[in-house]
C-alpha positions in Angstrom: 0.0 0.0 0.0 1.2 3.6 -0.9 2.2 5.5 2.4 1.1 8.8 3.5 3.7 11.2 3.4 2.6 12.5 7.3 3.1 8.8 8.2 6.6 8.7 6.3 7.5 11.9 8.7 6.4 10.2 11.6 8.2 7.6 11.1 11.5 9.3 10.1 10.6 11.6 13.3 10.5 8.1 15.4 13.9 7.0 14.3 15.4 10.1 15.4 14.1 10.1 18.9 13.5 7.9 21.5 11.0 5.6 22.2 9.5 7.7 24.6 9.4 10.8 22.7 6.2 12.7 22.1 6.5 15.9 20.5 5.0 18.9 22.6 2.1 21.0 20.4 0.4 18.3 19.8 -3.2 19.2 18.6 -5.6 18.6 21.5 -9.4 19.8 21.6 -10.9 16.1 21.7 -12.5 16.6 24.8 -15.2 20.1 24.8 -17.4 20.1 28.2 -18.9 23.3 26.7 -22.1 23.3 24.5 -21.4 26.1 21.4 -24.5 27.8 22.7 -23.4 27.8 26.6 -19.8 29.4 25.4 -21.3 32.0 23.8 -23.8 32.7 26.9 -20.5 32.9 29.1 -19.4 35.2 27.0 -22.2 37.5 27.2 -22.6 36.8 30.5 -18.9 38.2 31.6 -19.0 41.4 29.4 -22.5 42.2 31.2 -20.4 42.1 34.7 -18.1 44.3 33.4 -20.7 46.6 32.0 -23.0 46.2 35.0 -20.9 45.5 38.3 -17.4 46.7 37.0 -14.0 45.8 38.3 -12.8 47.7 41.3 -9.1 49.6 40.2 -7.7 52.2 43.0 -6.7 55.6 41.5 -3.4 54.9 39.5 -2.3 55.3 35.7 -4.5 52.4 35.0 -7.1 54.0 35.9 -6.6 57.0 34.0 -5.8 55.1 30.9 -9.0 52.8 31.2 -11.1 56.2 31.4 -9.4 57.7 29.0 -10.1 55.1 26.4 -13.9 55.2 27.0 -14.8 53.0 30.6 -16.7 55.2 33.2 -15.3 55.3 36.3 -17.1 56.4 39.9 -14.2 57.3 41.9 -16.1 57.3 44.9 -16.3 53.7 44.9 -12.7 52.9 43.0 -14.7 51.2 40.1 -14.6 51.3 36.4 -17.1 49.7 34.4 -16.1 48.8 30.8 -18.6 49.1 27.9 -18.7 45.7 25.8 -17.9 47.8 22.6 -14.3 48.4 24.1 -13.6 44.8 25.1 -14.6 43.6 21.5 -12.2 45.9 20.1 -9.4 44.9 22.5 -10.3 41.5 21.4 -9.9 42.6 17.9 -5.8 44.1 18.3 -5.1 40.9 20.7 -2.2 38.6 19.8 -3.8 34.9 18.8 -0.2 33.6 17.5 2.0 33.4 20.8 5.4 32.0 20.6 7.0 31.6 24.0 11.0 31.0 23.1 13.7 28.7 24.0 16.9 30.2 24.1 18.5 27.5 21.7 15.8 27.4 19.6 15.0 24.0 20.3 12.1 23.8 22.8 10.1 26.7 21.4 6.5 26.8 22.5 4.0 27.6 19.5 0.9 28.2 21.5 -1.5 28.9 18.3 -4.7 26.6 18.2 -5.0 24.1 20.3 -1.8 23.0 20.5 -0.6 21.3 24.3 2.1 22.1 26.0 3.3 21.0 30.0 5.4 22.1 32.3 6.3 22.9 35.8 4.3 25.6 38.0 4.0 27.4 41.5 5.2 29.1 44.0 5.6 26.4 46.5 7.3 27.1 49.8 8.2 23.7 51.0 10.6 20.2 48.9 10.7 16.8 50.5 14.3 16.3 50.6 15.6 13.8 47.7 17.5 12.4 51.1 15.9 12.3 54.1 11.7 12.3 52.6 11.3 15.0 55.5 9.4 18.6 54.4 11.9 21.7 54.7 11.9 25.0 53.7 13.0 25.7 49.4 15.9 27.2 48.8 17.5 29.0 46.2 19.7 25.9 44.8 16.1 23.7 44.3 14.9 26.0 41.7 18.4 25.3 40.2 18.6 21.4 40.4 14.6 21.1 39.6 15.6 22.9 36.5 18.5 20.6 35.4 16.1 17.8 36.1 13.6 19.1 33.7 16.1 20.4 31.2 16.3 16.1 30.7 12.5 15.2 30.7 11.1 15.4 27.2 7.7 15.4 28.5 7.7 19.0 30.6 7.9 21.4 27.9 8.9 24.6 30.2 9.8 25.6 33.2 8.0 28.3 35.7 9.2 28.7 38.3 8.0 26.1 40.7 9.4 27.0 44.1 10.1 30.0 46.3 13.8 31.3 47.2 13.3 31.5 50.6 17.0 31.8 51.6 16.8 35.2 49.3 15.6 38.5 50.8 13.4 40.7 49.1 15.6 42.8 47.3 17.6 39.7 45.4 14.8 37.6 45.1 13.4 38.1 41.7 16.9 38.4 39.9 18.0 35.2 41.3 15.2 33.6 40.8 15.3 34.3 37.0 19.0 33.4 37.1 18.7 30.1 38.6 16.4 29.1 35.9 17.6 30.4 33.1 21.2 29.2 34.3 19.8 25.5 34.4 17.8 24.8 31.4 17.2 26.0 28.2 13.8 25.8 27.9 11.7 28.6 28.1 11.0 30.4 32.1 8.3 32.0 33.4 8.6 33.5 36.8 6.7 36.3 38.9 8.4 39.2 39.6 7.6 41.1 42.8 8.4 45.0 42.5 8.0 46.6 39.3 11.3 48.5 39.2 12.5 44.6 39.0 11.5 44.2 35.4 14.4 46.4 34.3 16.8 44.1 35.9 15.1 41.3 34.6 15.5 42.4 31.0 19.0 43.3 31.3 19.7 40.3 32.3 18.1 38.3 29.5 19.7 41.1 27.0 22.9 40.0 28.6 22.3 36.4 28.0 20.7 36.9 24.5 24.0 39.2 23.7 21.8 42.4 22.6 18.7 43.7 23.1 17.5 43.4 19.9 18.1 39.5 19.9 16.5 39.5 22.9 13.4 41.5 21.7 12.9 39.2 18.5 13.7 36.0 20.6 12.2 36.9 24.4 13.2 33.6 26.6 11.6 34.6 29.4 8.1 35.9 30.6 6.3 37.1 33.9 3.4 35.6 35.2 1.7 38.4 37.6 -1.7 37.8 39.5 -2.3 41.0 38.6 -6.1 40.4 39.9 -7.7 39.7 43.5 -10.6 38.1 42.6 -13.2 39.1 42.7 -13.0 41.3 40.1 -10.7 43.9 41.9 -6.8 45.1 40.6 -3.9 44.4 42.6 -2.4 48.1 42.5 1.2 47.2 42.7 1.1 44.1 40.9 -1.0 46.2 37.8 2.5 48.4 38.0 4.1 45.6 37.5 2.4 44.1 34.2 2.3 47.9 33.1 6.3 47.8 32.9 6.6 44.3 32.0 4.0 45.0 28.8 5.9 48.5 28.0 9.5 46.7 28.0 7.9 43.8 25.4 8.2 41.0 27.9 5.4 38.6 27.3 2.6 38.2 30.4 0.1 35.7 31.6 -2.7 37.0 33.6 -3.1 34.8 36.6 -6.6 35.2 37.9 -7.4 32.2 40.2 -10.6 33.0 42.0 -11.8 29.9 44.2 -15.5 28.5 44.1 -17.0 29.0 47.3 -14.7 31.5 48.7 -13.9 34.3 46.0 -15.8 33.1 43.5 -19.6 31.7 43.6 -20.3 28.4 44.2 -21.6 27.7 41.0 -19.2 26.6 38.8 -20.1 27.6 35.8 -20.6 31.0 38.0 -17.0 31.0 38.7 -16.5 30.3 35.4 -18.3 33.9 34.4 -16.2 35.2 37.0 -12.9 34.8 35.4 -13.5 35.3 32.3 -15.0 38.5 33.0 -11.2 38.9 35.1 -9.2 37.7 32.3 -11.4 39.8 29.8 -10.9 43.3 31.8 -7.0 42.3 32.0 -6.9 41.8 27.9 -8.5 45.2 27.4 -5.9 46.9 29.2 -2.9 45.0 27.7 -4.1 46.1 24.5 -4.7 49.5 25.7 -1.1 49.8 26.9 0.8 47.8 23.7 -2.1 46.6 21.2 -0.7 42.9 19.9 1.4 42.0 23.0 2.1 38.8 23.6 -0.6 37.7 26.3 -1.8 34.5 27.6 -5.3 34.4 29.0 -4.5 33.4 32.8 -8.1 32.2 33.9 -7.0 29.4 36.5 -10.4 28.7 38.5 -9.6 26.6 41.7 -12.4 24.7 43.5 -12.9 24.6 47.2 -13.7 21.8 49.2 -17.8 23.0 50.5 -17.0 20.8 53.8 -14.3 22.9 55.2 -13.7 26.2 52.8 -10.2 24.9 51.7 -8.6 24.8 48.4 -8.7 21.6 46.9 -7.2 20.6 43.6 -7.2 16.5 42.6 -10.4 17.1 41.7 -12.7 16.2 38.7 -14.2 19.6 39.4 -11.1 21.5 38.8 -10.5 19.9 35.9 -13.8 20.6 34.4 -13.4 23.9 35.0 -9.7 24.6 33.6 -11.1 22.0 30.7 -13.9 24.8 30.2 -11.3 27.9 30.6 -9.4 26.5 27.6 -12.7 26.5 25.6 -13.6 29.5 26.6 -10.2 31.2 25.1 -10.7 29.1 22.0 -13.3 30.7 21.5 -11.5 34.3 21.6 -8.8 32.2 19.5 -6.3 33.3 22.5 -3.9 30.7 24.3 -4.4 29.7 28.0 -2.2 29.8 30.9 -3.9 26.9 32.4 -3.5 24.2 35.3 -3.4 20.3 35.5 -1.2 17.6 37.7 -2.7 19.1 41.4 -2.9 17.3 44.5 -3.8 17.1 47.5 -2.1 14.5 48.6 1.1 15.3 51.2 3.3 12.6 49.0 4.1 10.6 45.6 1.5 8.3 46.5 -1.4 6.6 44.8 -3.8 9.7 45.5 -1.2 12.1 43.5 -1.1 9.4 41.2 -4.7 9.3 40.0 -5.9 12.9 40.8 -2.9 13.9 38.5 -3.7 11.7 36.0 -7.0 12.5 35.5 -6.6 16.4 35.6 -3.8 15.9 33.0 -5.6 14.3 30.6 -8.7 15.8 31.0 -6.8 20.0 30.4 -4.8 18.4 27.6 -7.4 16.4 25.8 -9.2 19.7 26.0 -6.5 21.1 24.2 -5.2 24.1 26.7 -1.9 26.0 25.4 0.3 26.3 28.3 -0.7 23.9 31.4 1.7 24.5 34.3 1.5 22.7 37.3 2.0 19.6 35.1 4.9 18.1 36.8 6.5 18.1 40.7 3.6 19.8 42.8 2.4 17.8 45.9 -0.1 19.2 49.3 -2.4 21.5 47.1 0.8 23.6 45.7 2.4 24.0 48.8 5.2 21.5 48.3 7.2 19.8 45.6 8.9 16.5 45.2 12.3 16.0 43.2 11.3 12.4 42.4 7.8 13.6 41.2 9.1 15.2 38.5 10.5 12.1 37.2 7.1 10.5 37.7 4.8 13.2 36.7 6.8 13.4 32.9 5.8 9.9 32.7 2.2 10.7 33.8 2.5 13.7 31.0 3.9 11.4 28.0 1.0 9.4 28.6 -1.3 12.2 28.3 0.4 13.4 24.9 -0.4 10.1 23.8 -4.0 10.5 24.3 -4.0 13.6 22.7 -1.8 12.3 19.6 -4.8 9.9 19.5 -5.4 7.8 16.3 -4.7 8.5 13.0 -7.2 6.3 10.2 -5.4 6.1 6.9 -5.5 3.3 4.5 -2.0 1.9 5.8 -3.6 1.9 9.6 -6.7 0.4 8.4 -3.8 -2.7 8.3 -5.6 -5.0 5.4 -3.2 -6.2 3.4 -1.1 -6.8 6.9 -4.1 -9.2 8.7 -4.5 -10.8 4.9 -0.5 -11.9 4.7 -0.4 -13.3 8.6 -4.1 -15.4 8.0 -2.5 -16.8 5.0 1.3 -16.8 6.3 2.5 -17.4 10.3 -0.5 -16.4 12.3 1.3 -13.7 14.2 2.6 -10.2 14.3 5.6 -10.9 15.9 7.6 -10.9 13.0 5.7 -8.8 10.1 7.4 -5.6 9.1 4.8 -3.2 10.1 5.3 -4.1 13.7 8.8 -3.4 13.8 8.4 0.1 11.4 5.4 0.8 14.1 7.3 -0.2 17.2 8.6 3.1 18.1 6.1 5.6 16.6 2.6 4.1 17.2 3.4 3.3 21.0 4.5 5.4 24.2 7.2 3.4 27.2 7.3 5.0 30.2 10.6 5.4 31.6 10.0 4.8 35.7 6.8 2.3 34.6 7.6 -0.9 35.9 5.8 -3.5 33.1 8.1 -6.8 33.6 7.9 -10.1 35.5 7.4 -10.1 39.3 10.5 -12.5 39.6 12.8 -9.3 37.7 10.9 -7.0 39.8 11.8 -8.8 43.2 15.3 -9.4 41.4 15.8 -5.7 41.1 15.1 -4.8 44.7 11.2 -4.9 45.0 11.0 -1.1 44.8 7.8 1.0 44.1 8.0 3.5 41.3 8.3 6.6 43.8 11.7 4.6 44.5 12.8 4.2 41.0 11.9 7.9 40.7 14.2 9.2 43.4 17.1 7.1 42.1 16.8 8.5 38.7 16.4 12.0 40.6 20.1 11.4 42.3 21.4 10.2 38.8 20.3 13.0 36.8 21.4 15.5 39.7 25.0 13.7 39.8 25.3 13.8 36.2 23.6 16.5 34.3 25.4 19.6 34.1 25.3 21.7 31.0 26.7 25.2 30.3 23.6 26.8 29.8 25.2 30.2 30.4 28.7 30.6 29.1 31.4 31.5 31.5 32.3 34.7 30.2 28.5 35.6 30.1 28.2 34.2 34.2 31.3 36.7 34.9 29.6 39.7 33.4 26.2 39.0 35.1 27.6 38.1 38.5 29.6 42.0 37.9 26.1 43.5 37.1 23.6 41.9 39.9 24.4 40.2 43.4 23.7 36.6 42.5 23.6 34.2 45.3 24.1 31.1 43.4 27.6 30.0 43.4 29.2 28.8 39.9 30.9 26.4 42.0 28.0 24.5 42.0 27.3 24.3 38.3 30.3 22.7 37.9 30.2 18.3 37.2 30.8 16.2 40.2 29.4 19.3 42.5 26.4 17.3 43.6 26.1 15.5 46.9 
């Protein structure tokens, strides 16, 4: 049978990378817990709260420049109420092809369509040590060595920031944080950035790195995400200085607005659901206000609280539901999504992260969001993170991309001729030519899975797969050290800013 050309590059694509490798981009979107008619509702439903109840914004520039462009604004009650008219042109100037770069070129993230993409996430403020399994505080050197582990995992696409520096004071915190990423991977960061005279720093840095600032403009390898909003429906004054520097010096954003059912949000879900798409909508408008085109991501992150005891909870099918309906939702305005999967509740790698990561993984990328952070490492409701998770959670996330890759019906699948030869021939597969061409390219293999005989299991030690994970953990960490920044570069950077990481440490054989 003739071949299809896409199935003769997938297969040439298969013999160039490992068994386990599934590209990231992949075209999700199978999965739509929306109605057609209910998204368009939504819609209408979040431009009549911003016409109707407003969003509250203290006096500031933003303020000024929302007025100025047409909202009304009573002062005495710090809110501005924005006529649908100028939302549907903001969502006419808005940026629907976002590229978020790699600085090698090699793990850049296309975000058009519906193309999936996963990676790390959060702010967390605790690690179980690799070591001892005991909770401590995060420190400046995990964001490092969580980013060399992930700079190895095919399956986590980028890498946000996932902890806090907590050994770093205030004023060092945000360019440290930004170096001890971008100093151990080359995929593309995303981090927060607390103070918005920070930003300048920031881009300096990257400049530096990139070598000038107009490589660094076409080619930005780094991005802030800023919870710009305190939900409900009110702007975080300094934090909306922030993005208002970050947007002016061309720095991509995602919006973070994470209003919780229940708590900050209504009950309702599909409530909550209004509710931050009303946020993210009101945060679009004044991107495009302030740079018309900028690279923005739709941050609509609704969380889901536990009715029994007010808490934020987030295995949940709930959660995914509603992230699965935020990534609809921006299809709709043909926008990518800063959206969340992988969370747990659960205080360890156990069977409970197992399953409620599984299922909100594959439910967020089946729906085909953009940019799911969160994917990989987080443990106790984003609170804590796990070295060995990582490992496990990039398995959990190639067997997601899997789902979404999903099947592909051409007249060489359909297999005829192939069931015709093996009735008439040997009576198996084993053998036949399009199981060994197929091997590699129609099938994902975990790397941690355990699928062998329970005598080679007990012969190998009897360990469970959070074991296998941390001893791949300690081998990676031992192991992998690349020269993401060159030397020369480090020197001129460590002249510039007071970095806290030491380059002794980035050095093979440094890990203990």
């Amino acid at each position: 049978m003739k071949r299809s050309s896409h199935r003769r590059r997938r297969a040439r694509k298969a013999k160039s990378q490992p068994a386990n490798y599934l590209p990231p981009g992949l075209e999700g979107g199978q999965y739509r817990p929306l109605k057609e008619a209910e998204v368009q509702r939504i819609h209408e439903a979040a431009l009549s709260i911003l016409e109707r109840t407003g969003v509250q914004i203290a006096a500031s520039e933003c303020r000024d420049i929302m007025k100025k462009a047409g909202a009304r604004v009573d002062a005495a009650l710090d809110r501005v109420y924005i006529p649908r008219a100028m939302v549907e042109t903001a969502l006419q100037t808005v940026n629907k092809d976002v590229t978020l770069y790699s600085k090698d070129g090699r793990f850049d993230l296309h975000l058009r369509g519906k193309r999936v993409h996963l990676g790390t996430g959060g702010a967390a403020v605790h690690v179980l040590d690799l070591e001892s399994g005991r909770v401590r505080h995060s420190r400046l050197r995990d964001l490092y060595d969580i980013g060399r582990l992930v700079e190895t995992l095919d399956n986590i696409h980028f890498f946000l920031r996932p902890v806090v520096a907590r050994d770093v004071g205030n004023d060092d915190i945000d360019i440290n944080t930004f170096y001890a990423c971008l100093a151990a991977t080359n995929k593309h960061v995303m981090g927060g950035c607390y103070f918005p005279e920070k930003v300048a720093e920031i881009k300096k840095m990257g400049v530096m790195i990139a070598g000038s600032e107009e490589k660094f403009r076409a080619r930005p390898f780094l991005s802030f995400n800023l919870c710009w909003m305190v939900s409900p429906l009110r702007f975080a004054t300094e934090t909306t200085e922030t993005l208002t520097t970050a947007v002016r010096a061309g720095i991509p954003v995602s919006l973070v607005s994470a209003p919780q059912s229940g708590a900050t949000a209504p009950a309702s879900l599909v409530g909550t659901l209004v509710q931050v798409i009303a946020e993210e909508l009101a945060g679009i408008t004044y991107v495009q206000l302030l740079r018309p085109g900028h690279p923005t991501l739709m941050g609509g992150m609704p969380l889901v609280s536990d009715m029994r005891t007010g808490g934020m909870i987030g295995g949940t099918a709930e959660l995914a539901l509603m992230n699965a309906a935020s990534a609809q939702m921006t299809q709709f305005y043909g926008l990518p999504i800063y959206s969340s999967s992988a969370l747990t509740d659960s205080k360890t790698p156990d069977i409970q992260a197992g399953f409620e990561k599984g299922l909100t993984t594959a439910v967020v990328a089946l729906a085909g969001a953009q940019y799911n952070h969160h994917s990989a490492g987080m443990l106790e409701s984003m609170l804590t993170v796990a070295y060995e998770q990582y490992i496990i959670d990039d398995d959990i996330n190639g067997q997601a991309m899997r789902l979404v890759r999903g099947l592909e019906v051409t007249e060489e699948s359909l297999s005829l001729d192939v069931i015709h030869e093996v009735c008439y021939g040997e009576g198996h597969y084993l053998g036949h030519p399009q199981t060994l061409e197929l091997m590699n390219s129609e099938y994902h293999y975990p790397h941690t899975v355990d699928r062998g005989a329970r005598a080679d299991w007990e012969k190998a030690g009897s360990l469970d797969m959070r074991e296998r994970a941390r001893q791949e953990a300690r081998r990676l960490l031992k192991t992998h050290f690349s020269a993401i920044i060159p030397e020369a570069v480090d020197r001129r950077l460590r002249d510039e800013f007071n970095i806290l990481l030491p380059r002794e440490i980035m050095l093979p054989g440094s890990y203990s």
